[in-house]
C-alpha positions in Angstrom: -1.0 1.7 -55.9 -1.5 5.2 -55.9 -4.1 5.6 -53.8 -2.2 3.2 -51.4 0.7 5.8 -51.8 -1.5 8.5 -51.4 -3.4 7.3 -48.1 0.4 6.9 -46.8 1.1 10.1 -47.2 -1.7 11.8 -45.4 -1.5 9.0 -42.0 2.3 10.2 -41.9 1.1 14.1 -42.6 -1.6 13.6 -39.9 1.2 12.1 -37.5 3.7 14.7 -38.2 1.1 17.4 -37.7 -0.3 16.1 -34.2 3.6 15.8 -33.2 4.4 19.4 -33.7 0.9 20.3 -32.1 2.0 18.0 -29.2 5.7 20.0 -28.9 3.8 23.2 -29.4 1.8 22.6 -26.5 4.9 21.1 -24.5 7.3 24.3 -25.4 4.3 26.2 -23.4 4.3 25.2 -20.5 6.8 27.2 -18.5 8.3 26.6 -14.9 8.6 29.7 -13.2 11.2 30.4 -9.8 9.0 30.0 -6.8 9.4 28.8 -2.9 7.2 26.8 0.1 7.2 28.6 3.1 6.9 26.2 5.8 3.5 25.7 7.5 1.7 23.5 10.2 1.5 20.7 7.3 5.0 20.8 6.3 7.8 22.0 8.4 10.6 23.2 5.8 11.3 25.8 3.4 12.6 25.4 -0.4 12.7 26.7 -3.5 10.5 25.6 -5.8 10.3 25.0 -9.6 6.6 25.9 -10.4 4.2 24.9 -13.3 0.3 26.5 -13.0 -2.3 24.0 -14.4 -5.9 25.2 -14.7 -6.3 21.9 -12.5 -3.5 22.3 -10.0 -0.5 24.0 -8.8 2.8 22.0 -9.4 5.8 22.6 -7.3 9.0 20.6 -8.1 11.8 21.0 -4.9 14.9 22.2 -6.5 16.9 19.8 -5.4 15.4 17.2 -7.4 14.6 19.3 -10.4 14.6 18.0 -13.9 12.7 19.6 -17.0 12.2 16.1 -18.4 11.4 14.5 -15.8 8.9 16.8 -14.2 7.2 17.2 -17.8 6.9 13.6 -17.6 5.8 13.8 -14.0 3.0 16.6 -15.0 1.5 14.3 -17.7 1.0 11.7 -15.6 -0.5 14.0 -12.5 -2.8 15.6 -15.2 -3.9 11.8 -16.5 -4.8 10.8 -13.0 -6.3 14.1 -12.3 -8.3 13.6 -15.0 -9.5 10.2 -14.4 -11.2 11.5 -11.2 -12.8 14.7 -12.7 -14.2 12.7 -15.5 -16.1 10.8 -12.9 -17.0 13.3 -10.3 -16.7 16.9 -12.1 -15.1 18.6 -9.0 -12.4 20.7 -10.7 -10.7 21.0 -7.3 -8.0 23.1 -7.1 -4.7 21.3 -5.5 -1.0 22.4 -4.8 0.9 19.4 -5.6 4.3 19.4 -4.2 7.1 17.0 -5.3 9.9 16.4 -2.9 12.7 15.2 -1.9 11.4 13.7 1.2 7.8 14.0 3.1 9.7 13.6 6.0 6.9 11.0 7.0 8.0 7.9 4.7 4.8 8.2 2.4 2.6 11.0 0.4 0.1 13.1 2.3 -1.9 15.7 2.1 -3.6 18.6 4.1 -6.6 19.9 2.9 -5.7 20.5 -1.0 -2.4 20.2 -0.7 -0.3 17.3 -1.3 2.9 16.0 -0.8 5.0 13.0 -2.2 7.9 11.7 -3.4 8.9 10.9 -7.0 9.0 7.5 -6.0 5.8 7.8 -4.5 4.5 8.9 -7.7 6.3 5.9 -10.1 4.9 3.4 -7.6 1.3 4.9 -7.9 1.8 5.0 -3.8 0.4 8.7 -4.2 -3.1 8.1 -6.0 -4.8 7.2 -2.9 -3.8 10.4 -1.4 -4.7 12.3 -4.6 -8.0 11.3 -4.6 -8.2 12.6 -0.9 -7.0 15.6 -1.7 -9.2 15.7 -4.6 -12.0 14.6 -1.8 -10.6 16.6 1.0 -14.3 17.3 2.4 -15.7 14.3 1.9 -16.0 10.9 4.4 -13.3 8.8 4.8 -15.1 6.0 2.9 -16.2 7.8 -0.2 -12.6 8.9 -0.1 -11.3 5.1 -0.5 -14.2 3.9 -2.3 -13.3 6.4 -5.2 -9.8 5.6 -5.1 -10.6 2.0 -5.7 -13.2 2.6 -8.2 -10.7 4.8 -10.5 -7.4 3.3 -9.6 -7.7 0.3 -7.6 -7.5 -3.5 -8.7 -11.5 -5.3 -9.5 -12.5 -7.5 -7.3 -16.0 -9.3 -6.5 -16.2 -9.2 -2.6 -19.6 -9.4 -2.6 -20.4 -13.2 -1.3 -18.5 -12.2 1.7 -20.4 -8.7 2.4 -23.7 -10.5 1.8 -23.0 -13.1 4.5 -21.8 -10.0 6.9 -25.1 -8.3 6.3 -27.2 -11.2 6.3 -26.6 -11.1 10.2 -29.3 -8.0 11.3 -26.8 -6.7 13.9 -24.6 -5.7 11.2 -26.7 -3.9 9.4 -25.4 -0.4 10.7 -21.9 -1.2 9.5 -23.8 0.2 6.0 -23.9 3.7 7.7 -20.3 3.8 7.0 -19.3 6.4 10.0 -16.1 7.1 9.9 -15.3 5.4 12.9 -16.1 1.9 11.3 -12.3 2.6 9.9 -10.7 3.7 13.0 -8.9 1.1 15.2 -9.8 2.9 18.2 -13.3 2.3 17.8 -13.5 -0.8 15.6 -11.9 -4.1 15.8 -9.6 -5.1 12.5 -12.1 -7.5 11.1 -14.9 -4.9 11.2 -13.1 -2.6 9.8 -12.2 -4.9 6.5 -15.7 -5.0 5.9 -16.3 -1.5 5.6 -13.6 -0.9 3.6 -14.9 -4.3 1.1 -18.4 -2.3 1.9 -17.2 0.9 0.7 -15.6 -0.8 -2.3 -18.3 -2.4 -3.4 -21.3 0.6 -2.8 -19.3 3.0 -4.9 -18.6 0.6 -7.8 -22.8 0.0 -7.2 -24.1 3.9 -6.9 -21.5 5.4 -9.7 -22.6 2.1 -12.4 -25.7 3.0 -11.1 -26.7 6.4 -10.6 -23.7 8.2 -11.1 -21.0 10.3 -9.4 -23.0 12.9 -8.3 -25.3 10.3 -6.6 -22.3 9.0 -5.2 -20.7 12.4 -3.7 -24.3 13.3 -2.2 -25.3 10.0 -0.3 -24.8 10.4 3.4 -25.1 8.0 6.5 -28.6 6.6 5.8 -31.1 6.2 2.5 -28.5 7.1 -0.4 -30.1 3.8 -2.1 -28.3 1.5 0.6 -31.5 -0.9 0.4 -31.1 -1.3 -3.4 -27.2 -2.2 -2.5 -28.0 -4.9 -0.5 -31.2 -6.4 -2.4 -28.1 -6.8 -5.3 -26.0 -8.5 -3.3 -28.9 -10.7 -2.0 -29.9 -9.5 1.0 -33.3 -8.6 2.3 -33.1 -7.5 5.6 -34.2 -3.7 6.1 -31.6 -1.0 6.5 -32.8 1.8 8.6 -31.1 4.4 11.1 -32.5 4.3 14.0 -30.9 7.7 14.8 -31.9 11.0 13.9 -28.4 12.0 12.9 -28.6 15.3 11.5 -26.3 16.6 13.4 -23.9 15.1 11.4 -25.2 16.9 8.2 -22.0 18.3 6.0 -19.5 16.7 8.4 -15.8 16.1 7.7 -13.8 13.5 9.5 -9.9 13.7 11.1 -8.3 13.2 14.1 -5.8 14.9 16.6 -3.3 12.5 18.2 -3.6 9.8 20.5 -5.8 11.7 22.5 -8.4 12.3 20.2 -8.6 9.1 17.3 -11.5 10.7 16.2 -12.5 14.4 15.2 -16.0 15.2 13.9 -16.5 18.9 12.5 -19.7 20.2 11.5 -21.2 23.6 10.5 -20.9 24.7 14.2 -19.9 22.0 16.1 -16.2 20.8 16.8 -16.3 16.6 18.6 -13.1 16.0 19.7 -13.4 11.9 20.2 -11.7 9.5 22.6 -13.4 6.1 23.4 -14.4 6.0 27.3 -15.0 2.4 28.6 -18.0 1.5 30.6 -17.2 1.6 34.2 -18.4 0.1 37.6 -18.9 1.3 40.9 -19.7 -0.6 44.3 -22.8 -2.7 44.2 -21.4 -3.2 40.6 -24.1 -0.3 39.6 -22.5 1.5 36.1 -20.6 4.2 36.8 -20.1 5.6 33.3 -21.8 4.3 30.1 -19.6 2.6 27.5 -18.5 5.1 24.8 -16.0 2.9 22.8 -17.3 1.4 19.5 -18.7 3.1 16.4 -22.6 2.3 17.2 -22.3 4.2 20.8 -20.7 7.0 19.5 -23.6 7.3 16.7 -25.9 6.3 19.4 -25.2 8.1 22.5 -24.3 11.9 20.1 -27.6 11.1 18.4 -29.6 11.2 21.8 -27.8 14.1 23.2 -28.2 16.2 20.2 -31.6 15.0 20.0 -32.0 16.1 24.2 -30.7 19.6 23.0 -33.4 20.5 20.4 -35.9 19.1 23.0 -34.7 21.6 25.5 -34.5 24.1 22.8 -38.2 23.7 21.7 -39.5 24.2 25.4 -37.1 27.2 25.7 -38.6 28.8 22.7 -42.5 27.5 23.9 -42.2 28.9 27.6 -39.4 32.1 27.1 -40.1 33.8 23.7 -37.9 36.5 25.0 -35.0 35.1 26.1 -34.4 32.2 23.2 -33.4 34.2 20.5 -30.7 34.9 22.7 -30.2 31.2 23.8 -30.5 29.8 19.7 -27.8 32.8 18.8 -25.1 30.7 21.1 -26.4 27.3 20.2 -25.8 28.3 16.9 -22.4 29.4 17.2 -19.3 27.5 17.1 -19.0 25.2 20.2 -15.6 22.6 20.6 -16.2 19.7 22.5 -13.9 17.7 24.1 -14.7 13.4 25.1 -12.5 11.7 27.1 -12.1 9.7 30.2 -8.6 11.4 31.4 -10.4 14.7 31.7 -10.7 15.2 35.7 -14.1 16.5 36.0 -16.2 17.1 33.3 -16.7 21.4 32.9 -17.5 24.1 30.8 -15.3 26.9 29.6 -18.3 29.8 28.9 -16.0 32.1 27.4 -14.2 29.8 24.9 -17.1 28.0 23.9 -15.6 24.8 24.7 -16.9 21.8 26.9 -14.7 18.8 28.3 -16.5 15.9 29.2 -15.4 12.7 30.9 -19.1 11.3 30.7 -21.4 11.8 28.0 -24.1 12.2 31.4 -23.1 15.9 31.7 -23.3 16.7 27.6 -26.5 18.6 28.3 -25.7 20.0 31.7 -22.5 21.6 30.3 -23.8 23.1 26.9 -26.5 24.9 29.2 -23.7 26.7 30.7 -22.5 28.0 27.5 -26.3 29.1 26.4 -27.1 31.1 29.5 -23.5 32.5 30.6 -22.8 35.6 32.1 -19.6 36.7 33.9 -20.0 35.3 36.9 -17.7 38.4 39.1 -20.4 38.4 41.4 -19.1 34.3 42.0 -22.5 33.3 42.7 -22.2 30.2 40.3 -25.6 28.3 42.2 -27.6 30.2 39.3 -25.4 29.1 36.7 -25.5 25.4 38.0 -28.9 25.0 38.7 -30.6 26.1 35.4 -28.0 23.5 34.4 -29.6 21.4 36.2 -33.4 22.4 35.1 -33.2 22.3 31.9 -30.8 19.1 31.3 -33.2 17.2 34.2 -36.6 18.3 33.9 -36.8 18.7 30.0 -35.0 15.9 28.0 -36.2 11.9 28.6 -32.9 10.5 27.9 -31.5 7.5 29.7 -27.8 8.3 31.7 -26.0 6.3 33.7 -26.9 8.5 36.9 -30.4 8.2 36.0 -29.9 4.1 36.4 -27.9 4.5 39.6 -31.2 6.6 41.3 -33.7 3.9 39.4 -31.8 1.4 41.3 -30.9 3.0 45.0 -34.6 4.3 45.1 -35.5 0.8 44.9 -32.9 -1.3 47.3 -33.6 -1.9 50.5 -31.7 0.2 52.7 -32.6 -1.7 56.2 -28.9 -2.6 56.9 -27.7 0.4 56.4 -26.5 3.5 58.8 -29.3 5.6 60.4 -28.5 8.7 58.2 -28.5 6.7 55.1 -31.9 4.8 56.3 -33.4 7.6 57.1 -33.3 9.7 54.2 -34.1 6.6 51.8 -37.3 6.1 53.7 -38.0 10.0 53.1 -36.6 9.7 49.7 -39.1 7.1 48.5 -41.8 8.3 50.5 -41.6 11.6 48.7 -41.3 9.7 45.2 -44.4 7.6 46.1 -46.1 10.7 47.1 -46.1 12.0 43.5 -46.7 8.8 41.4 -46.0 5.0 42.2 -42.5 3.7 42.6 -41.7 2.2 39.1 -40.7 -1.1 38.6 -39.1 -0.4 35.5 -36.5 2.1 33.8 -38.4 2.8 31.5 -41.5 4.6 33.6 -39.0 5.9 36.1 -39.3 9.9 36.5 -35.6 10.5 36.8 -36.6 14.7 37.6 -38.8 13.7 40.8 -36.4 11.3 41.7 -34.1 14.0 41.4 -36.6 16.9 43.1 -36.9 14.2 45.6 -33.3 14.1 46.6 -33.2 17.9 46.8 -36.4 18.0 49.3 -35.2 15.5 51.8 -31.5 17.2 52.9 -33.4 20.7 52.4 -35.3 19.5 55.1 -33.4 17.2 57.1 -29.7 19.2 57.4 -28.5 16.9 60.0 -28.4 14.1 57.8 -24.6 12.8 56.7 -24.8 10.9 53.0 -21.0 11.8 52.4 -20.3 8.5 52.2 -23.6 7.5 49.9 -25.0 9.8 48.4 -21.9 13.1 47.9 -24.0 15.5 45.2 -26.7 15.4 47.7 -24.2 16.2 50.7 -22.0 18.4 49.4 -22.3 21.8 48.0 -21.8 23.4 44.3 -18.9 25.4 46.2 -17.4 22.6 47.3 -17.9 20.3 44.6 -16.0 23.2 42.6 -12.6 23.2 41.9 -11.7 26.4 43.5 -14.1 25.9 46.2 -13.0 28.1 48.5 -13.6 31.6 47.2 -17.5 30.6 46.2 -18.5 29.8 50.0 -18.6 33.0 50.6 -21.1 33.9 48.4 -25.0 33.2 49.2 -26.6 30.3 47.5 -23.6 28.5 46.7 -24.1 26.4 50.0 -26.8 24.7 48.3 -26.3 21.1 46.5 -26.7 20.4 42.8 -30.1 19.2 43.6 -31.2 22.1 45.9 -30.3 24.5 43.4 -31.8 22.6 40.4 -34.9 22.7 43.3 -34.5 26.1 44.1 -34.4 27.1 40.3 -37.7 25.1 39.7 -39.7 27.1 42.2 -38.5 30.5 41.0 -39.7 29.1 37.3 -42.7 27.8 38.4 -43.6 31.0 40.2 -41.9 33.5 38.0 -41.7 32.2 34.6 -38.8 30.5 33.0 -38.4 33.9 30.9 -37.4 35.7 34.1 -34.9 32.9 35.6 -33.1 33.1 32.4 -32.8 36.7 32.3 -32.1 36.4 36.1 -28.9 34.5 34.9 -28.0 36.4 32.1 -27.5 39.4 34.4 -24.0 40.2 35.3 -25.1 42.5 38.6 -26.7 39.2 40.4 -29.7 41.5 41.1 -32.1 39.4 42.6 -35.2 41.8 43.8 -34.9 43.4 40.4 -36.1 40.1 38.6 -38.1 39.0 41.4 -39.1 41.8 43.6 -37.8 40.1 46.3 -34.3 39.4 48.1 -32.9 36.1 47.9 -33.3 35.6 51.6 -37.1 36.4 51.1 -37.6 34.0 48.3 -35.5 31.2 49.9 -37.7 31.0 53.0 -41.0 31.1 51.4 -39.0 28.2 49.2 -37.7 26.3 52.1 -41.2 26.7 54.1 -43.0 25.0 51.0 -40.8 21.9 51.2 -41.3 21.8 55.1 -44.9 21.9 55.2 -45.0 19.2 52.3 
């Protein structure tokens, strides 16, 4: 009985002791006097009530302050704090602010700061957003598939996502690009299943191989074959992309106008789908850039096209490509989508608009061999475009398809300017190598080359109407035309000064030609020891006698 009374005693000692520890801690924690200034995230300012965690900065809007209540509220932010870092050891640091109203009817966040409601946190609205804040760098789906796996209800979706990936066009979904969640890109049904995906390979790689082996998987290996030999499937998951590009990328988007924004180390892809589109003869006009697979598919090879062209740069002009891989290093915004008029580069900015992933390569070139072009003589600038984005990279366009297929039609019914130069044309083509039967073999640079050496020699021949970027000039196929006529070489097509560019780099070196362009004087015997006018006719007279 006394032992009984005794054991009694201490329980009720031990309570009493961890109670005054409890309000000992409690009676230190302080709110000071503070304020938000209002940002680009959130629009307003107010005073604030603040409490400084080691975790996270808390902000309580005066308006709505209450000591009990935001102690209460603190507890519970620290508990679901908590429940992430035990997992994923992050310790990020986030400004938490709790307001009277997010002005957008639901929590948010911006980078490590977030913003919600008091209701938002009661209702446990706000946890999904605190885990991206707590994420803010990391994909879209590791940002859901930790909220579900600390917060979110257990379900076993699996029998569905084995059937899904059971079907080997699928397979890719597994990637989990970001754009597998966006409804701009992916259909609702499509995007479920990433989502169950996501759900269901975090629950697998955490149980598994912990958070860490979670946070570092990226788009391919990350244990994605042991994922789906658990859920019982053995097809082989493999990217058939080289897709480092997208190495330590984060995911957001603009607007409308750009559902999609991929930011890397030094790259900025500003994303809007482009549908595929026809021309006459029904030949494709623009490739389809519209669903998650293209986007991975079509950046992949383009990216891929750049190193090539890089490598042959660095092979054949040691002196000018440290100065070329200093700018393709640097920060570079692109811009993809079909509303942009014409697609262009902006040198000085470091931007490139595109309304056709065709002109990706073209328009970076601009940006690695710029120079102000006062001197206006911008048939350099476009044809080492040209060169290196035709004659180095083997990547399939849509232009590439429309000159597979016109070099192969029969043109008998046609105009005599339009018969005539696709009799030259081929006859040129067929002088080099045989006239490929399929895409594949088809040498889209002589095809090219080819185009250039029939109107060089055969001016009188109209192809407005058929064939404009071998009719008309770079001046005039600029949009401030006018001022550039004046100016010698700019009366030459894209294909005669991608021609005219070849010849100087077969006979001078590509070294030269790109320090030709990189000068700012436009001082043509100094690179060459000859005058333009010299050069073009022992140019011209090649092409004549051939």
């Amino acid at each position: 009985m006394v032992k009984e009374r005794i054991k009694s005693i201490i329980f009720i000692t031990i309570i009493f002791l961890l109670l005054l520890f409890m309000m000992g801690c409690l009676s230190n924690i302080h709110f000071y006097n503070d304020e938000h200034i209002k940002n680009i995230n959130y629009n307003f300012s107010f005073d604030t009530h603040l409490l400084i965690d080691e975790r996270f900065d808390l902000h309580f809007e005066d308006k709505i302050f209450n000591e009990a209540l935001a102690l209460s509220t603190y507890k519970e932010l620290q508990n679901d704090y908590d429940a992430l870092n035990n997992v994923f050891n992050l310790d990020t640091n986030l400004y938490i602010y709790v307001v009277e109203d997010t002005k957008k009817e639901q929590a948010f966040y911006a980078k490590n700061s977030l913003y919600c409601t008091i209701d938002d946190i009661k209702s446990l609205a706000y946890q999904s957003v605190l885990t991206k804040a707590y994420l803010n760098k990391y994909e879209l789906w590791k940002q859901h598939g930790a909220y579900h796996y600390i917060f979110g209800e257990s379900k076993d979706n699996n029998d569905i996502l084995t059937t899904y990936y059971n079907e080997e066009s699928n397979l890719l979904t597994l990637s989990l690009f970001s754009a597998f969640f966006n409804d701009a890109f992916a259909d609702a049904s499509t995007i479920e299943t990433a989502y169950l995906t996501a759900e269901s390979y975090t629950k697998y790689l955490i149980d598994t191989h912990g958070g860490d082996s979670f946070l570092s998987c990226g788009l391919s290996g990350g244990n994605r074959q042991d994922w789906l030999n658990n859920i019982g499937v053995s097809l082989i998951y493999d990217m058939p992309y080289n897709i480092s590009w997208l190495n330590n990328a984060t995911y957001s988007h603009s607007d409308a106008a750009y559902p999609l924004i991929i930011t890397t180390a030094n790259r900025v892809y500003n994303i809007s789908p482009i549908p595929k589109t026809f021309g006459s003869s029904d030949y494709v006009l623009k490739n389809a850039f519209d669903t998650p697979l293209l986007i991975l598919e079509q950046l992949s090879e383009c990216n891929a096209a750049m190193e090539d062209i890089l490598s042959h740069i660095k092979i054949n002009a040691p002196l000018s490509y440290p100065k070329i891989l200093a700018r393709y290093n640097s920060k570079i915004t692109i811009f993809i989508n079909d509303r942009i008029s014409y697609s262009h580069a902006n040198a000085k900015d470091s931007q490139i608009h595109l309304n056709d992933l065709d002109d990706f390569e073209h328009e970076i070139i601009h940006i690695l061999t710029y120079a102000d072009y006062s001197h206006k003589h911008i048939w350099q600038a476009e044809g080492i475009a040209e060169y290196l984005s035709k004659e180095i990279p083997n990547r399939y366009t849509a232009f590439g398809g429309r000159l597979f297929k016109a070099l192969n039609m029969n043109f008998e019914s046609e105009d005599y300017d339009t018969k005539t130069f696709a009799e030259l044309w081929k006859a040129y083509y067929q002088d080099k190598k045989p006239l490929s039967s399929t895409l594949e073999e088809f040498d889209f640079a002589l095809a090219y080359e080819g185009i250039a050496a029939v109107t060089l020699t055969n001016e009188n021949l109209n192809l407005n109407s058929v064939m404009p970027i071998a009719a008309q000039s770079v001046a005039e196929r600029h949009p401030q035309s006018l001022p550039f006529l004046r100016f010698e070489g700019n009366d030459l097509s894209y294909p005669e000064a991608y021609l005219l560019i070849k010849y100087l780099v077969d006979n001078y070196g590509l070294d030269t030609v790109l320090e030709f362009c990189f000068d700012t004087g436009y001082n043509f015997p100094q690179h060459f020891g000859k005058s333009y006018g010299q050069i073009f006719n022992e140019f011209i007279t090649k092409y004549q006698q051939s």
